[in-house]
C-alpha positions in Angstrom: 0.0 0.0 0.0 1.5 3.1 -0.9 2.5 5.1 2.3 2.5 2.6 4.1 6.0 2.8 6.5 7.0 -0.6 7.6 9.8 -1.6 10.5 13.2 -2.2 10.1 16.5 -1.9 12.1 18.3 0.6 10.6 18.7 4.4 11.6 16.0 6.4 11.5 16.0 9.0 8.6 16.4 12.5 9.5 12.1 13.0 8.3 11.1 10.1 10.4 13.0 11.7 13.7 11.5 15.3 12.7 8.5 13.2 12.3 8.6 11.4 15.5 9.8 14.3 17.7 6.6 16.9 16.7 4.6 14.0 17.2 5.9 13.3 20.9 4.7 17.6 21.0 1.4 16.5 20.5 -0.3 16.3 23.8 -2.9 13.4 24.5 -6.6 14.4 24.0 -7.9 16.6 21.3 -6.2 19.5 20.3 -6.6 23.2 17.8 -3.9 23.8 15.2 -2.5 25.3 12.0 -1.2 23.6 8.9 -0.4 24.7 5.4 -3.0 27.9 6.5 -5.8 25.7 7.4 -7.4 25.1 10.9 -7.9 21.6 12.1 -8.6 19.4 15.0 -6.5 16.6 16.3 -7.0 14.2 18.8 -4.6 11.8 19.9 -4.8 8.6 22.7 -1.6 6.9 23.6 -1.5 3.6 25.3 -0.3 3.2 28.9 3.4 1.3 27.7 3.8 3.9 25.0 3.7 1.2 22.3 0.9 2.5 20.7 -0.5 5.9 19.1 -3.7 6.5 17.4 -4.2 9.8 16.0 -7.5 11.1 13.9 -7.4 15.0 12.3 -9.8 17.0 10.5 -9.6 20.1 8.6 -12.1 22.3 10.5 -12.9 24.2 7.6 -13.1 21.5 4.5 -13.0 17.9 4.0 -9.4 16.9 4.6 -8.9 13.8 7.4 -5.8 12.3 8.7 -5.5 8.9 10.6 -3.3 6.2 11.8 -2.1 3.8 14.0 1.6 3.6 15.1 2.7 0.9 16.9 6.4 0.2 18.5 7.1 -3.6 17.9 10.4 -3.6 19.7 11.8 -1.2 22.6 10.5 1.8 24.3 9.2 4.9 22.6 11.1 7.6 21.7 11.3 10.4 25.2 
């Protein structure tokens, strides 16, 4: 599936660490933002061992949605 990022065991690209620390930023429960000069709403749940995110957005103003499910298969989450 395209977009679709799988594991592996090498180091983490410099856009999946940019990725991974403004995603730690995001606190848990549903939040207001910006992006590309649109407003949308976020809400993220993380699971107690930190081995799993879910986050859902929506552009508040048009039809745009993001989703996924992360989940860590092997150590703790990034601090």
């Amino acid at each position: 599936m395209p977009g679709t990022m799988t594991a592996c065991r090498e180091t983490p690209s410099p856009l999946l660490a940019t990725f991974e620390d403004a995603l730690a930023k995001l606190p848990d429960g549903y939040v207001d933002g910006h992006f590309d000069q649109r407003s949308w709403g976020v809400t993220v749940k993380r699971s107690q061992d930190g081995k799993r995110i879910w986050l859902y957005g929506e552009e508040l103003s048009g039809t745009d949605i993001v989703s996924f499910n992360l989940y860590r298969l092997a150590g703790p989450g990034r601090s």
